[in-house]
C-alpha positions as CSV (number, residue, x, y, z in Angstrom):
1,X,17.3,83.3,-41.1
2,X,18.8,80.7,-38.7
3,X,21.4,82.0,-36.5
4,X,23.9,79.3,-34.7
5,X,27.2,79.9,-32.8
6,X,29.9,78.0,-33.4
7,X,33.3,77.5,-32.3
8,X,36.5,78.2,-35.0
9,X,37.4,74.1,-34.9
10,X,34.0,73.0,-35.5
11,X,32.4,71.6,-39.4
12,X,30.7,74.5,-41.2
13,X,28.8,74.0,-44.1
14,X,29.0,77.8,-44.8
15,X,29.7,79.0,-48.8
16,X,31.3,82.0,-47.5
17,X,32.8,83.6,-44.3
18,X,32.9,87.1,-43.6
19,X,36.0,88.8,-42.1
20,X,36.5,92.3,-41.0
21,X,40.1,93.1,-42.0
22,X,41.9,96.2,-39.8
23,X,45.5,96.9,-39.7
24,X,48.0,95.1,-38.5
25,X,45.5,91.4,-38.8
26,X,47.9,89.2,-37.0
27,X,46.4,90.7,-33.7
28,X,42.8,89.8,-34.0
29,X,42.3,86.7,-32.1
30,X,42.8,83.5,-33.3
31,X,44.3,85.0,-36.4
32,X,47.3,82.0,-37.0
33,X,44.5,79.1,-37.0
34,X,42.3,81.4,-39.6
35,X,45.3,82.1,-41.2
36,X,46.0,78.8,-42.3
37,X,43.0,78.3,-44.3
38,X,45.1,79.7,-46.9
39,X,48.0,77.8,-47.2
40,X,50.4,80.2,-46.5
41,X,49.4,83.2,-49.1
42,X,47.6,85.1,-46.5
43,X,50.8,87.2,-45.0
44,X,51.3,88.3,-49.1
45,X,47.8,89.1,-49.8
46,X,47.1,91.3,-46.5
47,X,50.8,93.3,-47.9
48,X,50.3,93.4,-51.7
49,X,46.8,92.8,-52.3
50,X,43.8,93.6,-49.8
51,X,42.6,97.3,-48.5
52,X,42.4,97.6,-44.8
53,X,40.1,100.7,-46.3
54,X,36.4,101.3,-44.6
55,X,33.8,99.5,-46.8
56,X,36.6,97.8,-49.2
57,X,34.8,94.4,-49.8
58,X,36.4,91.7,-51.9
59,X,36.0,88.2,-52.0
60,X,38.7,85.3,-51.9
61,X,38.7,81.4,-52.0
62,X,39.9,80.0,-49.0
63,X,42.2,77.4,-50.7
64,X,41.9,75.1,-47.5
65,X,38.9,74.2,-44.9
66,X,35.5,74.0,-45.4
67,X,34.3,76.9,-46.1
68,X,35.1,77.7,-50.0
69,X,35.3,81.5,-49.6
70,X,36.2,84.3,-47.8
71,X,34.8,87.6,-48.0
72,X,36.9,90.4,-47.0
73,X,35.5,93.8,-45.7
74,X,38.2,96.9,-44.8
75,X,37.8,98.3,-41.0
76,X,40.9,100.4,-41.2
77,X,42.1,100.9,-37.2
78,X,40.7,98.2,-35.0
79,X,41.6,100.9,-32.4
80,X,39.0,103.4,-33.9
81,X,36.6,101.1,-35.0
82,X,32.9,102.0,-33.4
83,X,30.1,100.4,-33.7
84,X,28.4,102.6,-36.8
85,X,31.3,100.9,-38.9
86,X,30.7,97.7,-37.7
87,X,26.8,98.1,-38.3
88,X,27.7,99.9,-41.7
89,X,30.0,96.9,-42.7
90,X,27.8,94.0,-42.1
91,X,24.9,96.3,-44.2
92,X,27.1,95.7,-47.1
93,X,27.9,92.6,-46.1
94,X,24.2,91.5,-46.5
95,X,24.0,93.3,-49.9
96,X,26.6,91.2,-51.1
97,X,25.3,88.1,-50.2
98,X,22.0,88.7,-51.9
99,X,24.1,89.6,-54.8
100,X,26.0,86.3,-54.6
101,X,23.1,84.7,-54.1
102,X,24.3,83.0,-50.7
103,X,22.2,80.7,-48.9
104,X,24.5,80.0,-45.4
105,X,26.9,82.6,-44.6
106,X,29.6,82.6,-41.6
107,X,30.8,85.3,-39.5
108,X,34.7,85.8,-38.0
109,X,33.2,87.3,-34.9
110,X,36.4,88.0,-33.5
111,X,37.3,89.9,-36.7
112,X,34.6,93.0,-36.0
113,X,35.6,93.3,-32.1
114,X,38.0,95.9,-30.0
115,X,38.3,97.0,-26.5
116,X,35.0,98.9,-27.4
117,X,33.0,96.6,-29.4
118,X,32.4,92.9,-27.5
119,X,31.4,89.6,-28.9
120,X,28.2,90.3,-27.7
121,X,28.2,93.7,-29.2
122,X,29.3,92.3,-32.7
123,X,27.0,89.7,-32.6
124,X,24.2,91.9,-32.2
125,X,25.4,94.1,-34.9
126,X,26.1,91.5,-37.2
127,X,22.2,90.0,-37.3
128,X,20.9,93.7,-37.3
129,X,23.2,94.9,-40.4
130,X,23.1,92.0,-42.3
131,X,19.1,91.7,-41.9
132,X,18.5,95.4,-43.1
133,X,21.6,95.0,-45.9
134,X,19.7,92.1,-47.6
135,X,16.0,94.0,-47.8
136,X,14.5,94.0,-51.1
137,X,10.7,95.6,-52.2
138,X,8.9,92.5,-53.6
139,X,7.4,94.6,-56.3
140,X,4.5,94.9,-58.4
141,X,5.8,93.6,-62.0
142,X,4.5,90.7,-63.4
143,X,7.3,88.6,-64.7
144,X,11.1,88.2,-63.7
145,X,13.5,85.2,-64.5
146,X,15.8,86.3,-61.5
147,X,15.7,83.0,-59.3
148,X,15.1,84.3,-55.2
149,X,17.4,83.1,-53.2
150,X,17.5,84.0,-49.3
151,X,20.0,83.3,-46.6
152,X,18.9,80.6,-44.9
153,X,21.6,79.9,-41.9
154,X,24.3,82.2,-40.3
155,X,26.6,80.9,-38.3
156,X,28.5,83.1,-35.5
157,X,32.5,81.2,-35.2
158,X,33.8,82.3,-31.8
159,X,35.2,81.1,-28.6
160,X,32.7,83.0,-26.5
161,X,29.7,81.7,-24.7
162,X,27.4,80.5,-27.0
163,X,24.3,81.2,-25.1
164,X,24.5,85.3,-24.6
165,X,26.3,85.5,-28.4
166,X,22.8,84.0,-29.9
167,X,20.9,85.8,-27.3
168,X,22.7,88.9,-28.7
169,X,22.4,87.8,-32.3
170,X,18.5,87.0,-31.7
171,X,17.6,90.8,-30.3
172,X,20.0,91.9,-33.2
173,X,18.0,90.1,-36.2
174,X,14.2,91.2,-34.6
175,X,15.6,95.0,-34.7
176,X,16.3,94.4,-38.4
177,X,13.5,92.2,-39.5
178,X,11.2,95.5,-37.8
179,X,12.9,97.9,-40.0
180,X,12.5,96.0,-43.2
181,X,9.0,95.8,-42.3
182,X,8.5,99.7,-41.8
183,X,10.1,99.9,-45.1
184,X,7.8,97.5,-47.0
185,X,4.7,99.7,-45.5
186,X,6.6,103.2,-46.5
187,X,7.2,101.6,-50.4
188,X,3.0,100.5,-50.7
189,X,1.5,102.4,-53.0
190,X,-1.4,104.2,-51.6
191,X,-4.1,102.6,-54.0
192,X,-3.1,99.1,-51.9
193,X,-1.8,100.6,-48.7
194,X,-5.1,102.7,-47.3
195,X,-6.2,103.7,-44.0
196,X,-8.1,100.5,-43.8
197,X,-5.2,98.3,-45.1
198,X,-2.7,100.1,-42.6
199,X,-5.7,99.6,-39.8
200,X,-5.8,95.7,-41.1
201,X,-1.8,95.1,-40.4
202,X,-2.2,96.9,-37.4
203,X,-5.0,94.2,-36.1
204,X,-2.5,91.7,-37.0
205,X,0.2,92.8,-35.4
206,X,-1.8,93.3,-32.2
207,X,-3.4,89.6,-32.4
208,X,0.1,88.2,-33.2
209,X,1.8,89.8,-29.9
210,X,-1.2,89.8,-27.7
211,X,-1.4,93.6,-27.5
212,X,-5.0,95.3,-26.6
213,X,-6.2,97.2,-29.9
214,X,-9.0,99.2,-30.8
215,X,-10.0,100.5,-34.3
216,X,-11.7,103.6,-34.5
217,X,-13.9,104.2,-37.6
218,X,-15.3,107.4,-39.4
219,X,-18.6,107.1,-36.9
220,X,-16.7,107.0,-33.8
221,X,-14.3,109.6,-34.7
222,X,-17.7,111.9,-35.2
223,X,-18.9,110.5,-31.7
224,X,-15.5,112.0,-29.8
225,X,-15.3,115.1,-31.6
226,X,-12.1,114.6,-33.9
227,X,-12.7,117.4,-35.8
228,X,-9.0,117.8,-37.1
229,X,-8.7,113.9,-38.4
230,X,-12.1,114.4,-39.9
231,X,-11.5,117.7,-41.9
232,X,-8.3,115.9,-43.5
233,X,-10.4,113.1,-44.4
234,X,-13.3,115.0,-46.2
235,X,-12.1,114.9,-49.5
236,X,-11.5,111.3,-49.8
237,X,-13.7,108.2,-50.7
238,X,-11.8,106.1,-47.9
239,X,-12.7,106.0,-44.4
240,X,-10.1,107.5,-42.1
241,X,-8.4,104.7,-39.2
242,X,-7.9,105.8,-35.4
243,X,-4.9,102.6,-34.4
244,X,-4.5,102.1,-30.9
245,X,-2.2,99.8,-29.5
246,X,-1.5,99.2,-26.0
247,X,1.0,96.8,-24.5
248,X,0.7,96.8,-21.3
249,X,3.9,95.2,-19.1
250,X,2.0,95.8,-15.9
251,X,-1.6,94.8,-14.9
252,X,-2.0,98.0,-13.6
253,X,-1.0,100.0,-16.7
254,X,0.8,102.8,-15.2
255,X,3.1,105.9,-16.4
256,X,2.4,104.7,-20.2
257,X,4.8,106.2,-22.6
258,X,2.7,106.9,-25.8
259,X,4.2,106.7,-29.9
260,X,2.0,108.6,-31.9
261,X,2.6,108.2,-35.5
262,X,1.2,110.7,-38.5
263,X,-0.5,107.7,-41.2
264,X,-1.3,109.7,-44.0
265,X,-1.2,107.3,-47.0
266,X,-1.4,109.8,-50.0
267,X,-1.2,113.0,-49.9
268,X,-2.0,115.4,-52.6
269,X,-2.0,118.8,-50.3
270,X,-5.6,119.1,-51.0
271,X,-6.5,122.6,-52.1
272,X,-3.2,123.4,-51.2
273,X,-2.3,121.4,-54.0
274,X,0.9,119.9,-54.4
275,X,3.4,120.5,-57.7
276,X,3.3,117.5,-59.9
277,X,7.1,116.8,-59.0
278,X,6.3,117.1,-55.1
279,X,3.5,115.2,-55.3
280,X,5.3,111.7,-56.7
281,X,6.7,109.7,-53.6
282,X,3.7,110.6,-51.0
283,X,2.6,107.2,-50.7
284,X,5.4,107.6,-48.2
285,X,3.4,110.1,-46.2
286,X,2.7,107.3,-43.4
287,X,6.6,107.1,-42.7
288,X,5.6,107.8,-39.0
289,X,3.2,105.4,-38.4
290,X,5.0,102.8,-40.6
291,X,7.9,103.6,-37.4
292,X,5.7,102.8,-34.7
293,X,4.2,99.9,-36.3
294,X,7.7,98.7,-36.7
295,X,8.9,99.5,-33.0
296,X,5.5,97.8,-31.7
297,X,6.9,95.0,-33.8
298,X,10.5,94.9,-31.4
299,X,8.2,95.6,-28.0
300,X,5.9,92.5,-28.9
301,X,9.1,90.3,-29.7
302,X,11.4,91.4,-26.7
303,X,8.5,92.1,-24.3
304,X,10.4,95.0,-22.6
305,X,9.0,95.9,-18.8
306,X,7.3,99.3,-19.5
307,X,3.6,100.1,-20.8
308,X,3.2,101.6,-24.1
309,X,0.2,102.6,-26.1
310,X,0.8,103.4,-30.0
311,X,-1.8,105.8,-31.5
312,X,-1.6,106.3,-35.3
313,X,-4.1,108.4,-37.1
314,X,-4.8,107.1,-40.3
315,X,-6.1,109.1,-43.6
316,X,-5.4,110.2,-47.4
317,X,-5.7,113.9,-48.0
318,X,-7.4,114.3,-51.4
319,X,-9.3,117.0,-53.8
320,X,-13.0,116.8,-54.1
321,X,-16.3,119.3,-53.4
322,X,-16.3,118.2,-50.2
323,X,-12.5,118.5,-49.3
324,X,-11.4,120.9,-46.4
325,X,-9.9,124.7,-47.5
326,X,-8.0,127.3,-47.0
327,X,-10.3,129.6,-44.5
328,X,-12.1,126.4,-43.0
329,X,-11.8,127.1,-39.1
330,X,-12.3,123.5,-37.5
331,X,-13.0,122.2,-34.0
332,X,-10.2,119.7,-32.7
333,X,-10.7,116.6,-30.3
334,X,-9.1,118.9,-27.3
335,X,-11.9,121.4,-28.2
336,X,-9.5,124.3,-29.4
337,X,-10.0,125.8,-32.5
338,X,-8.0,126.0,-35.7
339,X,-7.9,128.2,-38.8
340,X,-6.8,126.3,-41.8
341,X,-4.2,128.6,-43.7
342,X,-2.6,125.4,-46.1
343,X,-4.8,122.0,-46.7
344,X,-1.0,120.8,-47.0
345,X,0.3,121.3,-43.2
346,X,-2.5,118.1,-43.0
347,X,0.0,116.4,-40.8
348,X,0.4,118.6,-37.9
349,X,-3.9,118.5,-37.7
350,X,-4.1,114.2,-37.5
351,X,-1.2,114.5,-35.3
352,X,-3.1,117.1,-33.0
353,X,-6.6,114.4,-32.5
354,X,-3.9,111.7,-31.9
355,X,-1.8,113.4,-28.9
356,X,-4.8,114.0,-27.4
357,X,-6.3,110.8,-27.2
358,X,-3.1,109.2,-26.0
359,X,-3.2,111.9,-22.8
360,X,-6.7,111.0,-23.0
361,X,-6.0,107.4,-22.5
362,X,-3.3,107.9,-19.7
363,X,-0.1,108.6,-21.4
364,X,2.6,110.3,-19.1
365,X,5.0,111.0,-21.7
366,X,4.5,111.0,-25.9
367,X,7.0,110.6,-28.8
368,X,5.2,111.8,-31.9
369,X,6.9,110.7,-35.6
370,X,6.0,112.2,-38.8
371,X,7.1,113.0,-42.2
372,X,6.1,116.2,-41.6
373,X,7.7,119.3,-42.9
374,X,9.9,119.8,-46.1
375,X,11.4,122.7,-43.5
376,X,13.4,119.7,-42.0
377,X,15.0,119.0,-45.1
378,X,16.2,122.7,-45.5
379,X,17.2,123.2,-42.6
380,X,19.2,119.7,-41.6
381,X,19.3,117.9,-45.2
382,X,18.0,114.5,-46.1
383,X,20.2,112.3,-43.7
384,X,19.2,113.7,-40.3
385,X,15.8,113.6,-38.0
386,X,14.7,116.8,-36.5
387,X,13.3,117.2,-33.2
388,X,11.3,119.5,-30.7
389,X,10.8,119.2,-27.3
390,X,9.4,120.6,-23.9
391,X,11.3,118.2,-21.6
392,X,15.4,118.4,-21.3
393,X,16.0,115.2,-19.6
394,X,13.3,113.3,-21.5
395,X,15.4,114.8,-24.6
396,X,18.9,113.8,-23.1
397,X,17.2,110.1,-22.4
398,X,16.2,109.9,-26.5
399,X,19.2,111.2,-27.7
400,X,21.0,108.2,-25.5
401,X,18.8,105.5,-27.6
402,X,19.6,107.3,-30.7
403,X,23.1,107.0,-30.4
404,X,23.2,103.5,-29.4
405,X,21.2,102.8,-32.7
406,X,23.3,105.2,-34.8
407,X,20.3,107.5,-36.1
408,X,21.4,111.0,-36.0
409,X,18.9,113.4,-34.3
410,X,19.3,117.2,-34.0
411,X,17.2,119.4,-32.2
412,X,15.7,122.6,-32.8
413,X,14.4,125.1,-30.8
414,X,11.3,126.4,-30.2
415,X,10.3,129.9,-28.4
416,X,7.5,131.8,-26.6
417,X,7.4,133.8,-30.1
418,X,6.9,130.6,-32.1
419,X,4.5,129.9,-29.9
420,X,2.6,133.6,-30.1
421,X,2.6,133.1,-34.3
422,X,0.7,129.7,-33.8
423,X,-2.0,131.2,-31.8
424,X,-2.2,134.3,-34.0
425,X,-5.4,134.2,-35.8
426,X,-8.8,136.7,-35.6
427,X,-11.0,133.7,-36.1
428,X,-9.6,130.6,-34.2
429,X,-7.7,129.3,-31.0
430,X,-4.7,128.6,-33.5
431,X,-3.5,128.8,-37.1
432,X,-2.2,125.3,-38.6
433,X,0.5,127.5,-40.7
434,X,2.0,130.9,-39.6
435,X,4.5,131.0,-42.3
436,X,7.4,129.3,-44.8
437,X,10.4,130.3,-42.2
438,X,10.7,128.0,-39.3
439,X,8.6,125.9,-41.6
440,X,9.6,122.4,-38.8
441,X,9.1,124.3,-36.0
442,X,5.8,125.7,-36.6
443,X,4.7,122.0,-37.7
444,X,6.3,120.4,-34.4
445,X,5.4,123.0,-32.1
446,X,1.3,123.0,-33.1
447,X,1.5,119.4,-31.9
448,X,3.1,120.6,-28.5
449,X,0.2,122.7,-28.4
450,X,-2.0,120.1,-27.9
451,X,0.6,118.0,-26.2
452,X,0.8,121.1,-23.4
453,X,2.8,120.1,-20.5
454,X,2.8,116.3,-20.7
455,X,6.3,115.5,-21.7
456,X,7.0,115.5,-25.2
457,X,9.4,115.0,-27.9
458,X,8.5,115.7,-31.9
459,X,10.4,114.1,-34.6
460,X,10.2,115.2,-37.6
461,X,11.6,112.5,-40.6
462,X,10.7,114.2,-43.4
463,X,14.1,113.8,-44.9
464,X,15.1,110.5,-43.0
465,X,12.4,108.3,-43.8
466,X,12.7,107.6,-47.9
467,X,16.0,107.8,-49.6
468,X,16.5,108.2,-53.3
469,X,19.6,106.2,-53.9
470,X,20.7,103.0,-52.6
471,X,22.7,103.1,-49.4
472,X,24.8,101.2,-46.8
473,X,22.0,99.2,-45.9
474,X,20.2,98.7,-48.6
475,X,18.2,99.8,-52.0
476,X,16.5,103.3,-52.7
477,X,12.6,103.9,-50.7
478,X,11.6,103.5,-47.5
479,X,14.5,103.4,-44.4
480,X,12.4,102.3,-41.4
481,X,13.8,105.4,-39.9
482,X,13.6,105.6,-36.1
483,X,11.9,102.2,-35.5
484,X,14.9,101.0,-33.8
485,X,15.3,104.3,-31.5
486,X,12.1,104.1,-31.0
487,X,12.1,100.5,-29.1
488,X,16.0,101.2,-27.8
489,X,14.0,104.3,-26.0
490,X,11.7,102.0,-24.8
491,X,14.5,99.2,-23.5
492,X,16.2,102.1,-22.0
493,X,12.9,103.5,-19.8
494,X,12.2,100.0,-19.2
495,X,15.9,99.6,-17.5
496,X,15.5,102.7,-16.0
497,X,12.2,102.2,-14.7
């Protein structure tokens, strides 16, 4: 997608313009010269006929100009108008263009802006939303008659200065384009998406931003002693992946922030066997590593000034003689211990190798990401990320980037008795399951154990990463949850220094 900025007099060949509509329209800027692209019926449709109601789309012809149609979304008060509408309005936006099949598209910038909300701003929001509104899976099935059609140009018609709108608009459509390609990796079925595959896109991702990666295989995860990665993997025909990633802003590669990401492509629960309705949908299982492929996607594209190394441990977790079991005690990369009480708390264990081997190669602070608990889900529903943490202001610093990105985090606690059920076993330094209640903390806070006192915040998207019904921005699957926090934590340390 081509994004241009233009200014309000100049020839657009756009087939539709997009307009955010809020009350009281005659005092968005520039609103008479816009107006008279209708010849006068404008004043009666805004009274008798259009809804200044959030998410109200309807489309119009424009009856004068050059552009043939105007499409309409409700804002309700331009007063109260923040940027989640604005981000949530151009999602539907691009949904409806796919729908209409549109091929160049034109925004009323000034339409989606308020005292709050800049050119700048809207711009940004209108490349991201749009971008992540107009995703689609390109299945499997063999034969469709629907013709594809893709927006090809979209132009940005304000008075502002065209340089820093595009700027704006450019940083706007990368965050998006990274989301949709976390999704794509979340909808792969695990037959076509394995370790190696995920390992594979990984490479390429690394060759095509000039990051340093290394690819661990089976042998050299026996050589270092990854004794939790390996015991998930021992039940399955394919080879297990260690990704690593770095990016490295300075020559000297200091104070490296690490994302860690749970890959498991399938996973059955082992032993620990899954029910047959639980067990549809965990092709998804790599949700984490799909959002720090996806972040690593923005940091190679906006070359941010801090040093990050992604680490993403990458397996299935199958049924066979040789699969791990309930009373298995195995010997981690850190050298503790653990007593396997449920084959299906696999997550926590890959997790566990992979935050050591990022302290191992020099991180200073780690964000881990998994799918990891159904607990999440109980406890916060499907539309909100859990977290853990051992660091306040590292915490108060994420929850900054989340809100800028509009992905709601909560965070739970977790105690000195937590802590004491973890380590509660006759036979091993830890247990990887000491119960149903507290289900997300116990899965979060094994990883801190292995984290100790480097800096650390879990998130657990269990419930955020998949959805089951189409949405705001775009069809049921895979949401590329918290690939754009993720990076805006990233921008934000990088600021911060």
């Amino acid at each position: 997608m081509n994004i241009s900025v233009q200014n309000n007099e100049q020839k657009n060949n756009a087939e539709i313009l997009i307009v955010g509509l809020t009350r009281h329209p005659e005092n968005t800027k520039g609103w008479d010269g816009f107006a008279e692209r209708f010849e006068g019926k404008l004043q009666d449709w805004v009274k008798n006929e259009l809804s200044f109601d959030k998410k109200n789309i309807i489309t119009y012809p424009a009856l004068a100009g050059d552009i043939p149609r105007i499409m309409f979304i409700g804002m309700d008060d331009r007063k109260k108008m923040n940027e989640d509408d604005v981000r949530a309005a151009f999602g539907l936006a691009g949904k409806e263009l796919v729908k209409k099949k549109i091929k160049n598209a034109a925004i009323y910038l000034d339409s989606f802006q308020n005292e709050d909300i800049t050119a700048e701003d809207a711009a940004y929001l209108a490349a991201e939303g749009i971008g992540m509104g107009m995703y689609s899976f390109a299945d499997y099935k063999t034969s469709s008659n629907e013709v594809e059609v893709e927006l090809e140009t979209l132009s940005l018609l304000t008075e502002e200065n065209a340089e820093d709108i595009e700027a704006a608009a450019r940083i706007g459509q990368v965050f998006g384009e990274s989301v949709n390609e976390a999704r794509t990796l979340v909808n792969m079925p695990g037959n076509i998406l394995t370790a190696t595959a995920l390992a594979d896109y990984a490479q390429e991702l690394g060759e095509q931003y000039g990051f340093e990666i290394d690819i661990l295989d089976k042998a050299q995860m026996e050589e270092l002693g990854m004794g939790a990665i390996l015991a998930v993997n021992q039940g399955s025909v394919e080879e297990p992946r260690l990704i690593v990633m770095k990016y490295k802003a300075t020559e000297s590669f200091e104070d490296p922030l690490a994302l860690v990401g749970k890959g498991i492509t399938f996973d059955t629960g082992g032993y620990s066997l899954k029910p047959k309705d639980g067990i549809v949908g965990m092709k998804g299982d790599m949700g984490g590593a799909a959002a720090v492929l996806g972040a690593m996607k923005i940091i190679g594209e906006l070359k941010p000034d801090k040093n990050v190394i992604a680490v993403i441990a990458s397996t299935d977790n199958m049924v066979s003689g040789n699969a791990f079991k309930p009373d298995d005690v195995i010997t981690s990369l850190s050298g503790k211990t653990i007593e396997i009480l449920n084959t299906d708390a696999e997550g926590r264990l890959v997790l566990a190798d992979s935050v050591t081997y990022a302290k191992q190669m020099g991180a200073t602070r780690i964000i881990d990401v998994a799918t990891l608990t159904g607990g999440v889900i109980v406890a916060l529903g499907m539309d909100k990320t859990g977290a853990l943490t051992n660091d306040e202001a590292f915490f108060e610093e994420f929850l900054e980037a989340s809100n800028e990105t509009g992905e709601f985090v909560w965070r739970l606690p977790l105690t000195e008795n937590d802590k004491k059920r973890l380590r509660k076993s006759d036979v091993a330094d830890l247990n990887n399951s000491p119960g149903r209640d507290g289900h997300m903390i116990f899965g979060g806070g094994f990883v801190g154990e292995f984290v100790e006192d480097t800096p650390w915040i879990h998130l657990d998207i269990a419930g955020t990463s998949f959805t089951s019904a189409a949405h705001d921005f775009g069809p049921k699957g895979g949401t590329g949850a918290m690939v754009r926090t993720l990076a805006m934590m990233v921008e934000s340390l990088a600021d911060g220094k």
